[in-house]
PLY file of the C-alpha trace (Angstrom):
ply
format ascii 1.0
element vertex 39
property float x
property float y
property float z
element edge 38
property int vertex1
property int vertex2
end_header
87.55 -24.75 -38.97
91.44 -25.70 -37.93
90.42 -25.02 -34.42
87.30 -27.61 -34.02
89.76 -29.98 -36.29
92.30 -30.01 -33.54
89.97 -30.28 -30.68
87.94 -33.04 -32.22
91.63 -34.82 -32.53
92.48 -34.25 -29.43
89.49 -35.44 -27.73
89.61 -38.59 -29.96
93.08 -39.53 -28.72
91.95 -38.84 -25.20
88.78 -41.38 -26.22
91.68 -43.64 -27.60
93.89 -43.67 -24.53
91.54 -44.61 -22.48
90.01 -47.21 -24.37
93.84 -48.37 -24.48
93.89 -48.37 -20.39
90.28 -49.49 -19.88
88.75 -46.64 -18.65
85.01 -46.38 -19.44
83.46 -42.94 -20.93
80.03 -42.88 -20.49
78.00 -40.54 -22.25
77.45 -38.29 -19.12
81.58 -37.56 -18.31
81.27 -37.14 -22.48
78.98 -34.53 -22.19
80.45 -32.40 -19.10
83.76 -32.73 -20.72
82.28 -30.86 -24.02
80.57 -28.42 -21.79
84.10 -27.71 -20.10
85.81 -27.26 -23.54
83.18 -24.90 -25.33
82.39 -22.98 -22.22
0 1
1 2
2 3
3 4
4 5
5 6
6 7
7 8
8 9
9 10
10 11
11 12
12 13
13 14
14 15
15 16
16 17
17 18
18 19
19 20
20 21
21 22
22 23
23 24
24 25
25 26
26 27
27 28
28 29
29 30
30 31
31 32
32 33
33 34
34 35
35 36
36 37
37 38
């Protein structure tokens, strides 16, 4: 349960930083990057 806690973080201040430089996510990039972590 630690583990997905930490990812989940992570990913949120990745979400965060580029929100912060303007960098769209779009739901597709959202999804491959998900795919890259789990796989």
């Amino acid at each position: 349960m630690r583990s997905l806690e930490r990812i989940v973080s992570a990913y949120l201040d990745l979400a965060e930083n580029r929100a912060e430089r303007h960098i769209p996510m779009t739901m597709e990039k959202i999804q491959n990057e998900w795919k890259v972590l789990f796989d």
